[in-house]
Short mmCIF file of the C-alpha atoms (twelve columns), coordinates in Angstrom:
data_MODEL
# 
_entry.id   MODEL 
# 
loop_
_atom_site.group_PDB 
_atom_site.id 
_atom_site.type_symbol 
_atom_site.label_atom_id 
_atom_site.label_alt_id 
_atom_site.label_comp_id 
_atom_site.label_asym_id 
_atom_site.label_seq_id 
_atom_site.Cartn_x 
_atom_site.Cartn_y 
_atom_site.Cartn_z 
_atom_site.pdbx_PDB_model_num 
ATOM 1   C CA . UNK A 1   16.717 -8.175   -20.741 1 
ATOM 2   C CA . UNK A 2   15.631 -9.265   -17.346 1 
ATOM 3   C CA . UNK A 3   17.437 -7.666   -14.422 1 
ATOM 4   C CA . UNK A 4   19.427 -10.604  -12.239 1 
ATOM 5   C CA . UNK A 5   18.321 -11.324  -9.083  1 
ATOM 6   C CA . UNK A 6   20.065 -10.535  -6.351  1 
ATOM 7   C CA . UNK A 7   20.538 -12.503  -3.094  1 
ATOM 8   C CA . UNK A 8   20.124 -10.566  0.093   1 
ATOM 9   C CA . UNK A 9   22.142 -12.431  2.475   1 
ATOM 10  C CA . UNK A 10  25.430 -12.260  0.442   1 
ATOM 11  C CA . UNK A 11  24.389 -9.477   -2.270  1 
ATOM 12  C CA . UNK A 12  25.540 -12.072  -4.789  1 
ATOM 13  C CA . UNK A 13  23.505 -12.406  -8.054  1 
ATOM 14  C CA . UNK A 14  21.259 -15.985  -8.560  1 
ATOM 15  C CA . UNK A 15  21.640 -18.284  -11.732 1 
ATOM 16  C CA . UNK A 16  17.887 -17.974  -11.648 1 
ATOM 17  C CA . UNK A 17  18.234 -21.987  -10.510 1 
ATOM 18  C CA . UNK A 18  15.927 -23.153  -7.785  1 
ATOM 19  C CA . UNK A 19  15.719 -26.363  -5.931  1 
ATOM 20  C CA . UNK A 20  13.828 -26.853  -2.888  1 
ATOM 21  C CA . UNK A 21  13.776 -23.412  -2.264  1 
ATOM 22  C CA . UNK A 22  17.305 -22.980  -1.958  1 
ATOM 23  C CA . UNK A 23  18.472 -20.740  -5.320  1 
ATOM 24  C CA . UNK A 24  22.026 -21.008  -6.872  1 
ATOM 25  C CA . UNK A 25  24.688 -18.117  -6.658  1 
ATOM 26  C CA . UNK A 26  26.330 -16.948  -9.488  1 
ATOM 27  C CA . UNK A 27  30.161 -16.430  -7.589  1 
ATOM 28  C CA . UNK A 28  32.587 -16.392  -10.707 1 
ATOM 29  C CA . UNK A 29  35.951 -18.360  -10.680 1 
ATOM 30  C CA . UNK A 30  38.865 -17.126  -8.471  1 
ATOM 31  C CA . UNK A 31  41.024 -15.862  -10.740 1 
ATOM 32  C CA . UNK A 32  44.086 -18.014  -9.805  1 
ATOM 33  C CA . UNK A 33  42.148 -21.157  -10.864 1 
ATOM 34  C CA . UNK A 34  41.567 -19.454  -13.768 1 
ATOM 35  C CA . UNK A 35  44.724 -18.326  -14.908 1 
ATOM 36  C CA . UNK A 36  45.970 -22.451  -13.766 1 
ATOM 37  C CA . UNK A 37  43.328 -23.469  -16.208 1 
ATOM 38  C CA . UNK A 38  44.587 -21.713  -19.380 1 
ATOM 39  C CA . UNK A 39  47.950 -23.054  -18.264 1 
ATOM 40  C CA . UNK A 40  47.124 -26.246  -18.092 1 
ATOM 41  C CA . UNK A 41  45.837 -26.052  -21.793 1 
ATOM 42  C CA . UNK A 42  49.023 -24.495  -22.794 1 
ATOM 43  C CA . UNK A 43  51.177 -27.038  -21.276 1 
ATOM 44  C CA . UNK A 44  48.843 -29.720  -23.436 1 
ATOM 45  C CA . UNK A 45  49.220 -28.221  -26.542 1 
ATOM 46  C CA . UNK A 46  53.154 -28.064  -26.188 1 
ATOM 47  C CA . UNK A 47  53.034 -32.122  -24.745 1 
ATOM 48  C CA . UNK A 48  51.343 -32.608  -28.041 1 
ATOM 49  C CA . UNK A 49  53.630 -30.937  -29.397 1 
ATOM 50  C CA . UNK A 50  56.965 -32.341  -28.029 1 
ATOM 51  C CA . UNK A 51  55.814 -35.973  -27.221 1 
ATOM 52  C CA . UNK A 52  53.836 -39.208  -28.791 1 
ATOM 53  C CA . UNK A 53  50.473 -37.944  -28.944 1 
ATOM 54  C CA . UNK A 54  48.079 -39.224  -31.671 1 
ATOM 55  C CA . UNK A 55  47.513 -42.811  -32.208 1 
ATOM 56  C CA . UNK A 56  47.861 -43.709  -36.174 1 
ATOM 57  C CA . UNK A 57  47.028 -47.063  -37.540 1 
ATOM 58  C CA . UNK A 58  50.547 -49.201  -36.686 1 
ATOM 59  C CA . UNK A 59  52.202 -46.183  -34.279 1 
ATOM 60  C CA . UNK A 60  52.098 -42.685  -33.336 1 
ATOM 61  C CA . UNK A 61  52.868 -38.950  -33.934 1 
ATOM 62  C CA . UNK A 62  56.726 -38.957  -32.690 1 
ATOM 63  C CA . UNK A 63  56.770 -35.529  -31.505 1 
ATOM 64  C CA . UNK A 64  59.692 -33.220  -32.463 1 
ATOM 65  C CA . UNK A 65  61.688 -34.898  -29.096 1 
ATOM 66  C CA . UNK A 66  61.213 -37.839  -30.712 1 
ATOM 67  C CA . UNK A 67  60.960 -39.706  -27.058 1 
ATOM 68  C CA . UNK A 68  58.947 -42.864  -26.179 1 
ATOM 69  C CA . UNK A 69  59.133 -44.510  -23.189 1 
ATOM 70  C CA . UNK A 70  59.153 -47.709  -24.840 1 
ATOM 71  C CA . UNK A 71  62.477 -46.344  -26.848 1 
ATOM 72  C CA . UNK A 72  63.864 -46.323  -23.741 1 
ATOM 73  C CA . UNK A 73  62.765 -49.502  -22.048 1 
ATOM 74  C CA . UNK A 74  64.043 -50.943  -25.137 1 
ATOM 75  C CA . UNK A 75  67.337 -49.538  -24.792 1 
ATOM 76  C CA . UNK A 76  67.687 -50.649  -21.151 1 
ATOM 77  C CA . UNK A 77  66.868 -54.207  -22.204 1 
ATOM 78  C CA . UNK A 78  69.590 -54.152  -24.647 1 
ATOM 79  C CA . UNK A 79  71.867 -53.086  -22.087 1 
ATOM 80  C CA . UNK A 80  70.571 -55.541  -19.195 1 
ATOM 81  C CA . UNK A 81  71.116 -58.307  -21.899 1 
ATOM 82  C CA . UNK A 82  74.711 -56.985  -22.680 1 
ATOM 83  C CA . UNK A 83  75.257 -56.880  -19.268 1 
ATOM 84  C CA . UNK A 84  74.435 -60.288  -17.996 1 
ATOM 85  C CA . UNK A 85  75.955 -61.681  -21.360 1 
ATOM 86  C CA . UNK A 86  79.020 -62.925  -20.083 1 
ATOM 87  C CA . UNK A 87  77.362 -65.003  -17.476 1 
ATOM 88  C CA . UNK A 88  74.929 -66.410  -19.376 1 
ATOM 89  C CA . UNK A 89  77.603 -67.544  -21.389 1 
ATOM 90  C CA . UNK A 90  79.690 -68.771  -18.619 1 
ATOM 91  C CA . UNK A 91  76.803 -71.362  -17.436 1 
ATOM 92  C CA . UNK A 92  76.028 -72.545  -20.732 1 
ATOM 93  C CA . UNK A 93  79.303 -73.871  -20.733 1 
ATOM 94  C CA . UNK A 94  79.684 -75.200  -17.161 1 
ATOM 95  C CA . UNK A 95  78.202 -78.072  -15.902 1 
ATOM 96  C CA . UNK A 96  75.641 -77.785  -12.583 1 
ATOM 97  C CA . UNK A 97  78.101 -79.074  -10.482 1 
ATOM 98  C CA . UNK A 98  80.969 -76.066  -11.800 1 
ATOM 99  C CA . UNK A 99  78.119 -73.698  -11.426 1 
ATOM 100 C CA . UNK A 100 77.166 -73.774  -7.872  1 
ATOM 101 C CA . UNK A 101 81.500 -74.169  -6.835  1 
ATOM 102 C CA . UNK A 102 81.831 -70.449  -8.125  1 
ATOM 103 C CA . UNK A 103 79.924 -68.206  -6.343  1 
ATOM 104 C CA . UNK A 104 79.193 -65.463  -8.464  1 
ATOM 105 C CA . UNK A 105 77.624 -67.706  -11.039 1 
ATOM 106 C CA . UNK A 106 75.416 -69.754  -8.229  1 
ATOM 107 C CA . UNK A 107 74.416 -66.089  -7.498  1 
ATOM 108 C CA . UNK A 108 73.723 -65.408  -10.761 1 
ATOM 109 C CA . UNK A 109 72.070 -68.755  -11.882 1 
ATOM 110 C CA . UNK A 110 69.347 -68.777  -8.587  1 
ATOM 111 C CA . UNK A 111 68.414 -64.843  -9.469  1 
ATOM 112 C CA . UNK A 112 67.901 -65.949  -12.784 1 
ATOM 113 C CA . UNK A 113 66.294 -69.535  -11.701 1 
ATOM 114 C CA . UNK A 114 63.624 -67.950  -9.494  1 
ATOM 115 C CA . UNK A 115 62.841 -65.740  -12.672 1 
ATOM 116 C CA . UNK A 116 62.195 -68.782  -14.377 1 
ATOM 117 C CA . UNK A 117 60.623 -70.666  -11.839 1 
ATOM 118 C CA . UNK A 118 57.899 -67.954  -11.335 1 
ATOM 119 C CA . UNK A 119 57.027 -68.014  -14.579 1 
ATOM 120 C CA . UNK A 120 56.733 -71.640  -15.819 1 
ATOM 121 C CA . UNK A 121 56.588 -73.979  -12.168 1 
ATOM 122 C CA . UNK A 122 54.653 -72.114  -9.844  1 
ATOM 123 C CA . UNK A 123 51.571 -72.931  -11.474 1 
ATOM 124 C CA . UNK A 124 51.656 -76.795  -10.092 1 
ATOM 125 C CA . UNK A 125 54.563 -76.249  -7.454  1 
ATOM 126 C CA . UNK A 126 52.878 -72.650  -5.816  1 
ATOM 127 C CA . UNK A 127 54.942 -69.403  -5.515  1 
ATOM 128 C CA . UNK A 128 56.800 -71.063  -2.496  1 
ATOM 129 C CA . UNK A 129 57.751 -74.526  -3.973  1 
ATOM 130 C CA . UNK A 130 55.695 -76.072  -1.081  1 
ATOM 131 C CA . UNK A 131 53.696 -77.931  -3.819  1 
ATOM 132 C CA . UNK A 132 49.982 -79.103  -3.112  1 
ATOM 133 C CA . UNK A 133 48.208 -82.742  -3.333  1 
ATOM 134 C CA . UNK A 134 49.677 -84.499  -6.627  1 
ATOM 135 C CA . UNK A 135 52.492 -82.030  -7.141  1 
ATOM 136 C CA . UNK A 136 55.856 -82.291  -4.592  1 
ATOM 137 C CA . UNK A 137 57.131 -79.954  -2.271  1 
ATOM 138 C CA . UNK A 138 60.343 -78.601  -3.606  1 
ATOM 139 C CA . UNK A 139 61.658 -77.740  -0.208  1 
ATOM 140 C CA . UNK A 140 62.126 -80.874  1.628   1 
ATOM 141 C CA . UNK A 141 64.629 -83.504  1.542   1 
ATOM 142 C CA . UNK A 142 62.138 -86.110  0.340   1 
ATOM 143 C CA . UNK A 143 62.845 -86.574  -3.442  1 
ATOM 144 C CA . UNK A 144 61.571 -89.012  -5.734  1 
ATOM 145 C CA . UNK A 145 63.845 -89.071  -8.574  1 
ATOM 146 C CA . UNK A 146 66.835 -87.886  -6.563  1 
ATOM 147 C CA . UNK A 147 67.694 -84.767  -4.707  1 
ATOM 148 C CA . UNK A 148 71.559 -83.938  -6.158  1 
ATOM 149 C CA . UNK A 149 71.971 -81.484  -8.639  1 
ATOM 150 C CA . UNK A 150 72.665 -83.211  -11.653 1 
ATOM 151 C CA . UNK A 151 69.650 -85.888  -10.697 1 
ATOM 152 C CA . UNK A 152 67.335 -81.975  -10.147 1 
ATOM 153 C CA . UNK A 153 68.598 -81.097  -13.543 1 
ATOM 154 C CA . UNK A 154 67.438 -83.905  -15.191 1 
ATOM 155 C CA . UNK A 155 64.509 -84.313  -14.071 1 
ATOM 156 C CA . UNK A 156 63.574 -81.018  -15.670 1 
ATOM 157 C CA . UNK A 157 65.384 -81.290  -18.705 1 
ATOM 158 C CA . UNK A 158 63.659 -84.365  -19.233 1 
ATOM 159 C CA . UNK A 159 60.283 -84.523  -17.209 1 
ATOM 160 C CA . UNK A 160 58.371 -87.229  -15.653 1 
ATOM 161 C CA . UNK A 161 56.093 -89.318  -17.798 1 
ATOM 162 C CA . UNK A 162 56.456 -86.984  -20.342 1 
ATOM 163 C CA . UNK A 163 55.413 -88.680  -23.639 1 
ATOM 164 C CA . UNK A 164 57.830 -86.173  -25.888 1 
ATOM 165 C CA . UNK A 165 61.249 -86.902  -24.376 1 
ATOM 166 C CA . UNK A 166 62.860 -90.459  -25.036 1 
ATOM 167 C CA . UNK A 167 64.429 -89.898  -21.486 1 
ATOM 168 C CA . UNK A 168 62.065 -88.601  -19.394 1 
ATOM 169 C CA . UNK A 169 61.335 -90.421  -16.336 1 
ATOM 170 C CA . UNK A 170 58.953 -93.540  -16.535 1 
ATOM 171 C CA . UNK A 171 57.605 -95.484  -13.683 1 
ATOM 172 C CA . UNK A 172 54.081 -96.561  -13.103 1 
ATOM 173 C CA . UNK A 173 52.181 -98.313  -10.375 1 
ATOM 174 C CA . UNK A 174 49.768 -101.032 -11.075 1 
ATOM 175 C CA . UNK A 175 46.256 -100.677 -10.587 1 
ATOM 176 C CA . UNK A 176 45.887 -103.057 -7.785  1 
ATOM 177 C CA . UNK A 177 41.855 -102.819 -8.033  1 
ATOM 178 C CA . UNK A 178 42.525 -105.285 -10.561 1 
ATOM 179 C CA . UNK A 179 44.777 -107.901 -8.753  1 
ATOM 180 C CA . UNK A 180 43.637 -107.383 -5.408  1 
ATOM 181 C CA . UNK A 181 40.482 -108.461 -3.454  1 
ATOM 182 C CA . UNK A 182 38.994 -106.203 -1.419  1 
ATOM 183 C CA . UNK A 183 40.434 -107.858 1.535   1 
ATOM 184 C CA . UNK A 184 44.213 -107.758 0.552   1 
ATOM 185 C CA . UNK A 185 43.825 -104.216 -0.733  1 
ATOM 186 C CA . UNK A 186 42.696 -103.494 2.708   1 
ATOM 187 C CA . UNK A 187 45.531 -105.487 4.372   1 
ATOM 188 C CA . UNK A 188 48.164 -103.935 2.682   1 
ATOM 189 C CA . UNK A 189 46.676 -100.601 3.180   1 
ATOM 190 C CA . UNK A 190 46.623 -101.434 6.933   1 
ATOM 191 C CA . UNK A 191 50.643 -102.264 6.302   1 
ATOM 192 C CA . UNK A 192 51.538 -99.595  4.475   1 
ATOM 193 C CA . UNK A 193 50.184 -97.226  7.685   1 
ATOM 194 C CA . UNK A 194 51.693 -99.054  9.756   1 
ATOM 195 C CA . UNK A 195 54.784 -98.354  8.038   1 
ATOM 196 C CA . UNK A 196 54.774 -94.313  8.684   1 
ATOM 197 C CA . UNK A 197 52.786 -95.013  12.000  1 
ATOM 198 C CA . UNK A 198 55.215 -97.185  13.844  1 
ATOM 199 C CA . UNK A 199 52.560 -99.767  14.073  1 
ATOM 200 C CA . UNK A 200 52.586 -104.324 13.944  1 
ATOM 201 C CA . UNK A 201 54.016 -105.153 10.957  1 
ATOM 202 C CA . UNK A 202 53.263 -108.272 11.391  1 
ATOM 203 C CA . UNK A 203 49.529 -108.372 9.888   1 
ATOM 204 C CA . UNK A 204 48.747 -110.091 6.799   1 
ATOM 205 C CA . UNK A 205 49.680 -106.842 4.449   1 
ATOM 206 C CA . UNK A 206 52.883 -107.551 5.213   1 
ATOM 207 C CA . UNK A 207 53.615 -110.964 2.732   1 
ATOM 208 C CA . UNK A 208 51.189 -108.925 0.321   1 
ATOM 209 C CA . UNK A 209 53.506 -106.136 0.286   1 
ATOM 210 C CA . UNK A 210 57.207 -108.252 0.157   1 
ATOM 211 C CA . UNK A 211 55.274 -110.121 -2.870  1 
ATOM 212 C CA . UNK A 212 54.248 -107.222 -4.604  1 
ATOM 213 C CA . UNK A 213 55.367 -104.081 -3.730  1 
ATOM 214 C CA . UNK A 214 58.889 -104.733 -2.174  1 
ATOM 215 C CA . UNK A 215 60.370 -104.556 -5.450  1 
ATOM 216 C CA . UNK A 216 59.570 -101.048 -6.205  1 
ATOM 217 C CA . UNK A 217 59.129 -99.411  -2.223  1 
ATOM 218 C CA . UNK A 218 61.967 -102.024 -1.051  1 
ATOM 219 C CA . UNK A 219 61.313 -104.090 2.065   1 
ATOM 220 C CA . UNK A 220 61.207 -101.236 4.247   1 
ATOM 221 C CA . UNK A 221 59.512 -99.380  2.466   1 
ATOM 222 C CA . UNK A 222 61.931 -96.502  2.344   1 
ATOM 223 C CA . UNK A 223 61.372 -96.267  -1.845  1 
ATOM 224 C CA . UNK A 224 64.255 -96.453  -4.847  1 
ATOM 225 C CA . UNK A 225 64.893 -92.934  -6.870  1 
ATOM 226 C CA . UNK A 226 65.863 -95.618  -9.718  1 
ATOM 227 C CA . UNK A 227 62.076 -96.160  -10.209 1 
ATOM 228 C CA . UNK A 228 60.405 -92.735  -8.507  1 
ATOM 229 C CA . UNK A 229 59.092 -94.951  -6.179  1 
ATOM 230 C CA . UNK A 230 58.355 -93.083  -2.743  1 
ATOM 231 C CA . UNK A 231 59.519 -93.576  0.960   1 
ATOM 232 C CA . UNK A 232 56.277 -95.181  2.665   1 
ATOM 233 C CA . UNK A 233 58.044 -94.803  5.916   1 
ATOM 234 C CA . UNK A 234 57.420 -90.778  6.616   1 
ATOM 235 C CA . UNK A 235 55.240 -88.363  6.713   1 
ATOM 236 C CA . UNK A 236 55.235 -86.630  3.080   1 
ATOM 237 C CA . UNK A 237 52.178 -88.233  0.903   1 
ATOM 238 C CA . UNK A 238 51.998 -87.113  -2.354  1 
ATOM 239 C CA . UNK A 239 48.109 -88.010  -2.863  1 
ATOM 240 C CA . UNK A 240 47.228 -87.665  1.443   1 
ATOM 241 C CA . UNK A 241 48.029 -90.287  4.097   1 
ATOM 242 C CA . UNK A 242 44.375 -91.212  5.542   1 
ATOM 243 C CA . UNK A 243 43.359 -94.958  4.956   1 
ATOM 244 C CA . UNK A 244 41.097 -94.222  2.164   1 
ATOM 245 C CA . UNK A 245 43.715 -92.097  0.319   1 
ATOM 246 C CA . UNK A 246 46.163 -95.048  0.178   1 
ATOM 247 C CA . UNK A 247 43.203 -97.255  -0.597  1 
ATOM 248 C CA . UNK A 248 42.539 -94.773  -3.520  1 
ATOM 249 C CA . UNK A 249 46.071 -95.161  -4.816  1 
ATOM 250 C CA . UNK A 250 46.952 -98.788  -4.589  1 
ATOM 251 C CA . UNK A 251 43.257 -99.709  -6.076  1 
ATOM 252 C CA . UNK A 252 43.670 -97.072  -9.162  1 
ATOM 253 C CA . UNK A 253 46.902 -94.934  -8.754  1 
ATOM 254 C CA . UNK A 254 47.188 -91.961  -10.168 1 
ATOM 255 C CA . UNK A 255 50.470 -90.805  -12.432 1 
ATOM 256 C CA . UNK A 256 51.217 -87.515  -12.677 1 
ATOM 257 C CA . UNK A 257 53.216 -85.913  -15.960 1 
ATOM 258 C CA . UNK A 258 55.730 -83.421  -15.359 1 
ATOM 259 C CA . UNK A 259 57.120 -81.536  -18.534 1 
ATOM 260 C CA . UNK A 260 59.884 -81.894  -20.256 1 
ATOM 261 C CA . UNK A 261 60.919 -78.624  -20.185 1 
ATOM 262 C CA . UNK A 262 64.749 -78.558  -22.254 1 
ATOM 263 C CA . UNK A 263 63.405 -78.724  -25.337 1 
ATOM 264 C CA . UNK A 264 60.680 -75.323  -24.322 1 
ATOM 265 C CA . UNK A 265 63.835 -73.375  -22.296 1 
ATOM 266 C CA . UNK A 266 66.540 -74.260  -23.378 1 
ATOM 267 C CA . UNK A 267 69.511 -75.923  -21.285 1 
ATOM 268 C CA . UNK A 268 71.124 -72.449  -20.059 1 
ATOM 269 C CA . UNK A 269 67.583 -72.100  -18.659 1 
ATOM 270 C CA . UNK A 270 67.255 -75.624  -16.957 1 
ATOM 271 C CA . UNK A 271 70.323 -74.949  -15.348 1 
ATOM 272 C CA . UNK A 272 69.447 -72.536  -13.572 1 
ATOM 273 C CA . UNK A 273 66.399 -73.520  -12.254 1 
ATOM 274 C CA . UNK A 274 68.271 -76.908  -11.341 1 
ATOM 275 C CA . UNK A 275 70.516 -74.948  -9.577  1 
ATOM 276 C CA . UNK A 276 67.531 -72.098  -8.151  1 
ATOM 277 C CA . UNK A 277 65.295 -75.489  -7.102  1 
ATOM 278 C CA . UNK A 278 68.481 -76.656  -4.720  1 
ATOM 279 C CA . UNK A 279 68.889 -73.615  -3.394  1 
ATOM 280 C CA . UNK A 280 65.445 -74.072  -1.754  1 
ATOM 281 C CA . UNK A 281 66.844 -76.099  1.058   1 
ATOM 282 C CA . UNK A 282 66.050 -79.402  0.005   1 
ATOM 283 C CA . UNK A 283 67.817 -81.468  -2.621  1 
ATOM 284 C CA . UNK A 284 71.264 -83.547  -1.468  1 
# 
């Protein structure tokens, strides 16, 4: 057996490892990490022991506490359900209107609302209702089916264009590309500007648009919830507000769907995202 080397700075034996002339002590473990180590191990074998452990084919070992954490997040769901039962049950049989006149049930309806709404709208209406280009802002006053409760509630219940609901919402623009020369769709583009803009009215856009568009937009302009049809008059555009853009959408609009979404929720749900959606500020 070969003797150990020994180093002669700190008279601590070498590994006999060597790299780049500098050679590796052999110091042994403090003896406090040691004796943490074999704790550790102990405490493992009794977890093990006690708790879920091994993973079988369709669960795991139990343990002799018998404990899972999912045991108990079930058991707190049962109670959180219990708990909000009685509301629930009280706005499944109120109306919207009933709803938002008692306050703890408004309360209770937006919390439960925004839950929704996070969840199944935020995709096409963004985490702050503010929508995006095609898909409306949920926060301003400018609605195109109606702003009230009841007129929010439908709309969800029943969607927009929505091919599997009898009463969803239907309204559709015509492709004016198809009617129009190139010179009248550019007229009444020039009119409908002038309409948000404050500009002459007086141009030849303006017959074009009382013989064609009035019926929908009104003479103003200032739209009809009956038909979705949207104020031309301010400053929210649904598809953008530059020349081309309206040029885009009277020569081949575009028609968005919304969902239908009582039939997927159910109507305790749409109720309270009617009633979440108007407590965003907007809404009549």
């Amino acid at each position: 057996m070969s003797q150990k080397e020994i180093d002669e700075i700190s008279g601590v034996a070498t590994t006999g490892h060597e790299w780049d002339g500098i050679k590796e002590l052999d110091n042994p473990m403090p003896r406090w990490w040691l004796w943490t180590y074999y704790a550790t191990i102990v405490w493992s074998l009794a977890y093990v022991i006690a708790y879920p452990a091994w993973p079988l084919i369709s669960n795991s070992t139990t343990g002799l506490l018998n404990w899972s954490s999912r045991g108990d997040l079930r058991a707190e769901m049962v109670a959180a359900e219990a708990a909000k039962g009685d509301y629930t049950a009280a706005i499944t049989n109120a109306t919207v209107e009933e709803i938002l006149a008692d306050d703890t049930l408004r309360q209770f309806a937006i919390s439960a609302g925004g839950a929704a709404f996070r969840v199944n709208c935020v995709q096409c209406h963004g985490s702050g209702a503010a929508g995006s280009p095609g898909y409306p802002n949920l926060n301003d006053d400018e609605w195109l089916w109606g702003g009230s409760p009841e007129e929010i509630y439908t709309t969800i219940a029943h969607g927009i264009r929505f091919a599997g609901d009898d009463d969803t919402h239907i309204s559709e623009m015509p492709a004016y590309g198809e009617i129009f020369t190139r010179e009248e769709i550019n007229d009444v583009v020039q009119h409908v500007v002038a309409l948000s803009s404050g500009g002459d009215l007086s141009g030849p856009g303006a017959e074009i648009f009382a013989d064609n568009c009035a019926a929908c937009h009104g003479e103003t302009g200032k739209g009809d919830i009956e038909f979705g049809a949207p104020d031309l008059t301010d400053a929210i555009w649904l598809y953008g507000s530059s020349p081309a853009e309206i040029t885009a959408q009277v020569r081949q609009p575009r028609h968005g769907v919304m969902p239908a979404w009582q039939a997927r929720l159910g109507d305790t749900t749409v109720k309270e995202l009617a009633v979440y959606v108007h407590s965003l500020g907007g809404g009549q």
